[in-house]
TIVO-2410 file (N, C-alpha, C; in nm, 3 decimals):
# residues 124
REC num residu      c1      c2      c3 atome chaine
REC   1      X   3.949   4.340  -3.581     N      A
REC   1      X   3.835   4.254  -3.595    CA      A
REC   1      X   3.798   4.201  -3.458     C      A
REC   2      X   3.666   4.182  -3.412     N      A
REC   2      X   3.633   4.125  -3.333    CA      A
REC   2      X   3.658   4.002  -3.290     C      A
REC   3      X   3.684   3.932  -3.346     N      A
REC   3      X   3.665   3.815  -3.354    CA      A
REC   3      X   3.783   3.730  -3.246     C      A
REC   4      X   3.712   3.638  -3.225     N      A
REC   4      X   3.886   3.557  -3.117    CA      A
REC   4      X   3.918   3.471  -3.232     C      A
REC   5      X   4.067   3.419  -3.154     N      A
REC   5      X   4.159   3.320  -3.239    CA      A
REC   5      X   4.095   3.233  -3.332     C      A
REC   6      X   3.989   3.190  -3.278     N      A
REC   6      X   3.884   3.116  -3.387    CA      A
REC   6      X   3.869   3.123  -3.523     C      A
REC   7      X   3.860   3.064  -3.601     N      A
REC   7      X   3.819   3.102  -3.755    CA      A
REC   7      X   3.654   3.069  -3.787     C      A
REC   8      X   3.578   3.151  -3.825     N      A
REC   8      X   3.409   3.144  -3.809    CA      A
REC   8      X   3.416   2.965  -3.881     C      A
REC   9      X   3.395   2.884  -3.828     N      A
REC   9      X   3.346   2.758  -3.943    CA      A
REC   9      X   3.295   2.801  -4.043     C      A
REC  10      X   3.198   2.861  -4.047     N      A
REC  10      X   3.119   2.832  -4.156    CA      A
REC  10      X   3.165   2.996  -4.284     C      A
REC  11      X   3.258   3.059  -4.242     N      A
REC  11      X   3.306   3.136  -4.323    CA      A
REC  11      X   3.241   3.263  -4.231     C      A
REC  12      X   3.387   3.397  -4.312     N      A
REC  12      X   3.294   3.552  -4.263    CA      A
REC  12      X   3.216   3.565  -4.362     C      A
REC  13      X   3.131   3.701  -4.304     N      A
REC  13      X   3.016   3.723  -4.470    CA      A
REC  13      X   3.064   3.894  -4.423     C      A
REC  14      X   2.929   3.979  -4.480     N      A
REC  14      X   2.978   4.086  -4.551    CA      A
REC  14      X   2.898   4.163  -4.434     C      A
REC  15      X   2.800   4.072  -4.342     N      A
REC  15      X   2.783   4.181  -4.181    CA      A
REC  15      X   2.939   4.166  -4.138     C      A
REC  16      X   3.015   4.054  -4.139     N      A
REC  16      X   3.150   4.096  -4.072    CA      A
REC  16      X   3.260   4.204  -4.101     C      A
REC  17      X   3.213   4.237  -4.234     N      A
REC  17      X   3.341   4.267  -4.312    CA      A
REC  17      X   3.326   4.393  -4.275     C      A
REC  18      X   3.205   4.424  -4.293     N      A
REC  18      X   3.176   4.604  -4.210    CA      A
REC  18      X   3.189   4.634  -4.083     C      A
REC  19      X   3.262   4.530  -3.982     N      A
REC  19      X   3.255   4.583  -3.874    CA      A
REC  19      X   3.418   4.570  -3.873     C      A
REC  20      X   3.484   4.536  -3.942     N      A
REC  20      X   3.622   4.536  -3.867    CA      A
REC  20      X   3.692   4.692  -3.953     C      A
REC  21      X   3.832   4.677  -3.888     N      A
REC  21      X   3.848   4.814  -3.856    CA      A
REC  21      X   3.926   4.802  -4.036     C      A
REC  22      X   3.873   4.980  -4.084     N      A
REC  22      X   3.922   5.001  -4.218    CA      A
REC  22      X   4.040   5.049  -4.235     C      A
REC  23      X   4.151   5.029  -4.183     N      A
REC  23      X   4.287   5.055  -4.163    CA      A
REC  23      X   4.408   4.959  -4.234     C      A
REC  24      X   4.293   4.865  -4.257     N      A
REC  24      X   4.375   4.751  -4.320    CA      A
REC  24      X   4.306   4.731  -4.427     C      A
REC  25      X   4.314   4.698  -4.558     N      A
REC  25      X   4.245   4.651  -4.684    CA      A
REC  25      X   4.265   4.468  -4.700     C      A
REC  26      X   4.191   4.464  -4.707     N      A
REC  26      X   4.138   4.341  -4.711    CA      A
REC  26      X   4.011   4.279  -4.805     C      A
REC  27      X   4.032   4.162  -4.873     N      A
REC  27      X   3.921   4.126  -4.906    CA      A
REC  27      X   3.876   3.970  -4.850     C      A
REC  28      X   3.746   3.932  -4.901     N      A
REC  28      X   3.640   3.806  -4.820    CA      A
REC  28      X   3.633   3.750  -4.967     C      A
REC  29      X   3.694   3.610  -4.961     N      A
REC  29      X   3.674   3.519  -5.095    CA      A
REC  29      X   3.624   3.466  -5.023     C      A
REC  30      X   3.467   3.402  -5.036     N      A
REC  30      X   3.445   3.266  -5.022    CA      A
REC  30      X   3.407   3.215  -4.889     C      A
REC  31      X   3.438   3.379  -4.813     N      A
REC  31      X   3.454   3.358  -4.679    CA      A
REC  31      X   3.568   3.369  -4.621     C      A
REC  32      X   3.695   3.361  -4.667     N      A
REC  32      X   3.832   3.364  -4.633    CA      A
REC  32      X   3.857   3.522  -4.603     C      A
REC  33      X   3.956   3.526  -4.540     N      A
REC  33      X   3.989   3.701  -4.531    CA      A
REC  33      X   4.092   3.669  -4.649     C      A
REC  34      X   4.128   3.769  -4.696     N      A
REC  34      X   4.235   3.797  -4.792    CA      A
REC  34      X   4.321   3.912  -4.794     C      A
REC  35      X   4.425   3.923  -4.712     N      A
REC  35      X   4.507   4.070  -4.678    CA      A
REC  35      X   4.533   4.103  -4.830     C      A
REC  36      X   4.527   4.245  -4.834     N      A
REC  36      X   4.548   4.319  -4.966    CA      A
REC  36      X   4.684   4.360  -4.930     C      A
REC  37      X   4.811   4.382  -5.049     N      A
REC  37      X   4.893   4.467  -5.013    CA      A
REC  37      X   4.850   4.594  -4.933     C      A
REC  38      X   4.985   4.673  -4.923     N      A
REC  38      X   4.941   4.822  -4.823    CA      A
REC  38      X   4.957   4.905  -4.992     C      A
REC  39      X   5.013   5.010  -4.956     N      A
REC  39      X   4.972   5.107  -5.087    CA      A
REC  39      X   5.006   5.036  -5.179     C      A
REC  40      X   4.952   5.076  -5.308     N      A
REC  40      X   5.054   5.031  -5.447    CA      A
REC  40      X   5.170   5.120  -5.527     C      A
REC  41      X   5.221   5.041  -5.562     N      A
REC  41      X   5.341   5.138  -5.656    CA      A
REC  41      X   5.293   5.258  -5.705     C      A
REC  42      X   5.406   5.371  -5.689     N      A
REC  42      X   5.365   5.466  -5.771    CA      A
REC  42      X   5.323   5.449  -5.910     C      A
REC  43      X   5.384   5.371  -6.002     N      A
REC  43      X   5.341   5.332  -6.123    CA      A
REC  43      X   5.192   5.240  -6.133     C      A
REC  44      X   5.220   5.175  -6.074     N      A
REC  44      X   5.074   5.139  -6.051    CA      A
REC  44      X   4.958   5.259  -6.069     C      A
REC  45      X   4.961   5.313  -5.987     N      A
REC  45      X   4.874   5.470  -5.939    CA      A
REC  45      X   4.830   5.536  -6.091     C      A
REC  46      X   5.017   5.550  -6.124     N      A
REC  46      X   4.999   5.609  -6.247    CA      A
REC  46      X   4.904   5.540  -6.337     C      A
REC  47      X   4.943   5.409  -6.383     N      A
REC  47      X   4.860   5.332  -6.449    CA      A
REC  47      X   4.694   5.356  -6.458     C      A
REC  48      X   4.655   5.325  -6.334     N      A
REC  48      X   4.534   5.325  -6.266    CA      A
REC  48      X   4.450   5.506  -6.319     C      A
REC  49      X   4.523   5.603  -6.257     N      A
REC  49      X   4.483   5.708  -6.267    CA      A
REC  49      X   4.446   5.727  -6.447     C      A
REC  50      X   4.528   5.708  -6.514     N      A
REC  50      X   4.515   5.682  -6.680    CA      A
REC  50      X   4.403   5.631  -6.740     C      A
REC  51      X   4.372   5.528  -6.706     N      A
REC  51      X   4.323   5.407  -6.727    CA      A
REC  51      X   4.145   5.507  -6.706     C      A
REC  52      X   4.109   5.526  -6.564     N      A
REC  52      X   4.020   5.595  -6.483    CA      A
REC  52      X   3.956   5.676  -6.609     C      A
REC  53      X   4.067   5.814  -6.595     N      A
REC  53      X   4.081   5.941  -6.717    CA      A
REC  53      X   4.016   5.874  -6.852     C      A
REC  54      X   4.084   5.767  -6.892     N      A
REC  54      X   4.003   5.713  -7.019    CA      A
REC  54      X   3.856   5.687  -7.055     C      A
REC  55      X   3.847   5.600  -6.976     N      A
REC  55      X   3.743   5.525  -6.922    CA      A
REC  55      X   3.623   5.615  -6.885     C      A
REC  56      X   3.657   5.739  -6.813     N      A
REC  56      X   3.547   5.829  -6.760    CA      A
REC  56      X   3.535   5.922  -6.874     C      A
REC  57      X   3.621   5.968  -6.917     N      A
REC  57      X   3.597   6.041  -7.074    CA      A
REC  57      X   3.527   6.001  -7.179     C      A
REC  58      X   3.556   5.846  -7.218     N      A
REC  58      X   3.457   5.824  -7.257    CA      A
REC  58      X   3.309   5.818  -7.244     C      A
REC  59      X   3.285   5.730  -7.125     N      A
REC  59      X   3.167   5.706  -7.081    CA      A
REC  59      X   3.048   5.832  -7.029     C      A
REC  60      X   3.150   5.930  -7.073     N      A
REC  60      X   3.078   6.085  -6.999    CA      A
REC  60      X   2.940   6.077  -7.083     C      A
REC  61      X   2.857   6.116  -6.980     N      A
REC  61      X   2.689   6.104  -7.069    CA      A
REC  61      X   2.642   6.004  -7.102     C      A
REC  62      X   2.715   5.927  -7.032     N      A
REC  62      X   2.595   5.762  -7.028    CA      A
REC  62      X   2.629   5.725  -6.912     C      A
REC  63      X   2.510   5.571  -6.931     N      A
REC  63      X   2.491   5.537  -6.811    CA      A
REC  63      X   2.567   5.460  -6.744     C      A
REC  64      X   2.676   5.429  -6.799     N      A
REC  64      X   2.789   5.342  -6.722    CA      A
REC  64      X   2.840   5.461  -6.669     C      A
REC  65      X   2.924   5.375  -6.516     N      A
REC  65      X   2.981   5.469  -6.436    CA      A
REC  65      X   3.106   5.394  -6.404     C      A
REC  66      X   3.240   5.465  -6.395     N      A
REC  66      X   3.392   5.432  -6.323    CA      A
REC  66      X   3.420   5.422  -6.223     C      A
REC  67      X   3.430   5.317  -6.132     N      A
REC  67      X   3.497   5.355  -6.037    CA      A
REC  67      X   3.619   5.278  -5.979     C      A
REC  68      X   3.716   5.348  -5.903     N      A
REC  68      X   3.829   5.275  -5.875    CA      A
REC  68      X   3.860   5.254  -5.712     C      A
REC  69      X   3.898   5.139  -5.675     N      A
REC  69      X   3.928   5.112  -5.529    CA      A
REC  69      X   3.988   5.217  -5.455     C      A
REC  70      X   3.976   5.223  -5.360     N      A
REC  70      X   3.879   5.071  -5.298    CA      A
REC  70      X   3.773   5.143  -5.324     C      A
REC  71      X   3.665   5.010  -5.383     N      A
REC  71      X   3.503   5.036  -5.398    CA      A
REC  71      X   3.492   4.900  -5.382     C      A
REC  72      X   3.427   4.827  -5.320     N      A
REC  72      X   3.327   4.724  -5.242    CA      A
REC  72      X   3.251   4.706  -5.373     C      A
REC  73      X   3.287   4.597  -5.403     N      A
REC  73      X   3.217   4.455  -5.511    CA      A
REC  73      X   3.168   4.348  -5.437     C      A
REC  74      X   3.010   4.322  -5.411     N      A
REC  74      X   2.996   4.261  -5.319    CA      A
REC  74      X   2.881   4.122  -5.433     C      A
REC  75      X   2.986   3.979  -5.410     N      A
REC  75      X   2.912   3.931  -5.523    CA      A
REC  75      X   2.844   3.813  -5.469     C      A
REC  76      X   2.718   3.820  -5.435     N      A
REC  76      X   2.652   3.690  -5.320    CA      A
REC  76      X   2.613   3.594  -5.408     C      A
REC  77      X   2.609   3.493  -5.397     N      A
REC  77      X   2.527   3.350  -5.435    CA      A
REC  77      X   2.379   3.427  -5.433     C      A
REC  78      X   2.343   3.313  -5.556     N      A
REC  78      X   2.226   3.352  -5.533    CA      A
REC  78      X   2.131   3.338  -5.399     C      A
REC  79      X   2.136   3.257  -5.331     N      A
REC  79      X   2.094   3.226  -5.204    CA      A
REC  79      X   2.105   3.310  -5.101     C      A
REC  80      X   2.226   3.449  -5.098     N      A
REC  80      X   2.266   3.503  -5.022    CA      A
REC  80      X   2.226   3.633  -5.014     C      A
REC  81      X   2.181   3.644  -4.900     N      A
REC  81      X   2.144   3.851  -4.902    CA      A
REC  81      X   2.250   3.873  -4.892     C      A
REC  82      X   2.242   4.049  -4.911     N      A
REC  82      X   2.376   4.121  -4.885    CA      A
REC  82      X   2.439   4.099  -4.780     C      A
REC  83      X   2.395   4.038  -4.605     N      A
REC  83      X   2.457   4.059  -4.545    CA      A
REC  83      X   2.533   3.900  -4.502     C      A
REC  84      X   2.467   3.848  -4.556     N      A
REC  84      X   2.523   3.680  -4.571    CA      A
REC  84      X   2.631   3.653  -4.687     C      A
REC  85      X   2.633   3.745  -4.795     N      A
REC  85      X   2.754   3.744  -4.908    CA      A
REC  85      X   2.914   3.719  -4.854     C      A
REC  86      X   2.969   3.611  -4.871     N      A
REC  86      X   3.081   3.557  -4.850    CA      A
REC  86      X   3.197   3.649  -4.952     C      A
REC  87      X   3.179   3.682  -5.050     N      A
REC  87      X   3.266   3.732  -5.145    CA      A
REC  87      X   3.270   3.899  -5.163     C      A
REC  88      X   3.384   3.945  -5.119     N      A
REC  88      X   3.347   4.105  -5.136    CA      A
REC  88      X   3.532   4.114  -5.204     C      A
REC  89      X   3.551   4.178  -5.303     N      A
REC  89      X   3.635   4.269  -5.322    CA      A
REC  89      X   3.664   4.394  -5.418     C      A
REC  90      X   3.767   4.433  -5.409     N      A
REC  90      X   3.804   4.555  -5.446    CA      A
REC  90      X   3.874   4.579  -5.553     C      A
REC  91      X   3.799   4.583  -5.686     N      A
REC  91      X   3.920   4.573  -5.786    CA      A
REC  91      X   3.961   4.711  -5.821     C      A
REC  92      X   4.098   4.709  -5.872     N      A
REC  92      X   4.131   4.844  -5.934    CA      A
REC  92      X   4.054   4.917  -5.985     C      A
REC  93      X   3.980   4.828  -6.081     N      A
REC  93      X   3.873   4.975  -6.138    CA      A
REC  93      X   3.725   4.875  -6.199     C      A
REC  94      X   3.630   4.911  -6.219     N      A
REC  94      X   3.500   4.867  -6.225    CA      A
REC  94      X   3.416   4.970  -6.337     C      A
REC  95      X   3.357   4.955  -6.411     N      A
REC  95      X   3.273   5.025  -6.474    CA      A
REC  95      X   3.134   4.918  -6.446     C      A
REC  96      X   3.045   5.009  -6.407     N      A
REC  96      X   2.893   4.943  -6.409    CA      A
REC  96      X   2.782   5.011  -6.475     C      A
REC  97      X   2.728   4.933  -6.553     N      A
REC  97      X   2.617   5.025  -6.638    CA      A
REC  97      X   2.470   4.994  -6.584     C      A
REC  98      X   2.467   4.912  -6.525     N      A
REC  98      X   2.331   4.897  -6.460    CA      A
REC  98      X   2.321   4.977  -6.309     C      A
REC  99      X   2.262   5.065  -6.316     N      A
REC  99      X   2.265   5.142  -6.150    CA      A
REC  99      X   2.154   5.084  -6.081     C      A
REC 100      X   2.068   4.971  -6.131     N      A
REC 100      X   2.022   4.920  -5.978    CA      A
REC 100      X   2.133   4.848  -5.916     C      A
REC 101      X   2.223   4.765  -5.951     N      A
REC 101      X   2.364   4.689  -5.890    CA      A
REC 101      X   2.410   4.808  -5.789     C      A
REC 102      X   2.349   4.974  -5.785     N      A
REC 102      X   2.481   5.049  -5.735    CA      A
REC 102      X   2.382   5.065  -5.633     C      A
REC 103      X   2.447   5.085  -5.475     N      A
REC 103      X   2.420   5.121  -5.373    CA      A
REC 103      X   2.527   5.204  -5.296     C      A
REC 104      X   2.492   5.266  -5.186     N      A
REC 104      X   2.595   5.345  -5.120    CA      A
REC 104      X   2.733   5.278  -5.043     C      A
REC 105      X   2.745   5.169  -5.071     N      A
REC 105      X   2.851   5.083  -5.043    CA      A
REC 105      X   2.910   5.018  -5.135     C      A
REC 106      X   2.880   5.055  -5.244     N      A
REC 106      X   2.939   4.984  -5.391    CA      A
REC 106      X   2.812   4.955  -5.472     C      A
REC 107      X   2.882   4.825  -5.534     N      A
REC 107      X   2.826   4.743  -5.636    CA      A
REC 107      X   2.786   4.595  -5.582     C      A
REC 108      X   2.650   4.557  -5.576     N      A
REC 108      X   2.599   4.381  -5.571    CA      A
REC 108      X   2.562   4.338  -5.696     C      A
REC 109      X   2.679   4.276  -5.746     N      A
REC 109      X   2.646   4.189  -5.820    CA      A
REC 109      X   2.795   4.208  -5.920     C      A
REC 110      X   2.809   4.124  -6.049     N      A
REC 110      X   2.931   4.140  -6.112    CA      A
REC 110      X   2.921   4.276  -6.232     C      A
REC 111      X   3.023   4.350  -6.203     N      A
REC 111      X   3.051   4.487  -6.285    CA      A
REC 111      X   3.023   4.468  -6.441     C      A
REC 112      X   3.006   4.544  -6.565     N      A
REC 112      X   2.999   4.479  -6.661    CA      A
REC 112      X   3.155   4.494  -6.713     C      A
REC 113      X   3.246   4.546  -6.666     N      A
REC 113      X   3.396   4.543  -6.640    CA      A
REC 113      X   3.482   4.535  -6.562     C      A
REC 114      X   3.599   4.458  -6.512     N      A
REC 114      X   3.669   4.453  -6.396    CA      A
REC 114      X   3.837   4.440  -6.452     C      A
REC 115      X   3.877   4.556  -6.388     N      A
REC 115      X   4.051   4.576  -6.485    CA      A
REC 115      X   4.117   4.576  -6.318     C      A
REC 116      X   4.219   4.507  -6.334     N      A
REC 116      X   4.332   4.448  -6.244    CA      A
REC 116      X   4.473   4.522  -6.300     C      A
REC 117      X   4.546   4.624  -6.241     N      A
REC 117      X   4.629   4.653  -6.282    CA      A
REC 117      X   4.780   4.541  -6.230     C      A
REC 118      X   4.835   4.485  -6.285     N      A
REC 118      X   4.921   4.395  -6.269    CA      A
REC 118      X   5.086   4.488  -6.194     C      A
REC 119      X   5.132   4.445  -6.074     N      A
REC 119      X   5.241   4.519  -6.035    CA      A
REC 119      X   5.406   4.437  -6.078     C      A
REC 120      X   5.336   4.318  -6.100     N      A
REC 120      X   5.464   4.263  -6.174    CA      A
REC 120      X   5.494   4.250  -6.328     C      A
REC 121      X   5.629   4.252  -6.355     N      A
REC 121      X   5.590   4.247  -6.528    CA      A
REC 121      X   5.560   4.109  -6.605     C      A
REC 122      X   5.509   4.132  -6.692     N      A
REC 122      X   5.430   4.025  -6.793    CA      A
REC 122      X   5.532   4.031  -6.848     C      A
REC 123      X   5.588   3.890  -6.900     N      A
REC 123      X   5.626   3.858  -7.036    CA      A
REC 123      X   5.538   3.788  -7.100     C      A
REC 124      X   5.555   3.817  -7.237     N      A
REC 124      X   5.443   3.755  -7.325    CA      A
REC 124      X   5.563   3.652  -7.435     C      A
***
């Protein structure tokens, strides 16, 4: 990242987020950086890859579409253009049925699904 020791006051937005280097995963809450783990569990993967397979099988021939991270969820205030959007991340997997939300850098605006594959176990 460009940036010196400084932390931006007023938060990063989503011109910053595209300039630093993609080697690291990361997401922008709010303005905050947010380090992502590095890979995920193989089970995870597994999970994920399943999940995908489902999801796209179904939806085959309509207009919702699957996709899985990293894919850029970029969700601005209303006040905010795309390049002023404080909030960008990457969820496991996304289905969006509205394709004006889709652009060549993801999705603006909230998915009409967002699945989080969990790496620790749940007890219920």
């Amino acid at each position: 990242m460009g940036e010196s020791a400084r932390e931006k006051l007023e938060g990063y937005t989503y011109a910053d987020y595209l300039l630093w280097d993609n080697e690291k995963r990361m997401e922008l809450i709010e303005g905050i950086i947010v380090d992502m783990t590095p890979a995920p569990s193989r089970l995870h993967q597994e999970i994920l890859v399943e999940l995908g397979r489902q999801f796209s099988n179904y939806l085959l021939g309509k207009t919702c579409k699957v996709y899985v991270a990293p894919f850029d969820v970029r969700l601005p205030r209303a006040d905010e253009s795309t390049e002023e959007t404080k909030t960008v991340v990457q969820p496991d997997l996304v289905v969006v049925c509205d394709p004006k939300k889709l652009d060549q850098r993801g999705c603006e605006g909230a998915p009409d699904l967002v699945v989080e594959v969990s790496q620790a176990p749940v007890a219920f």
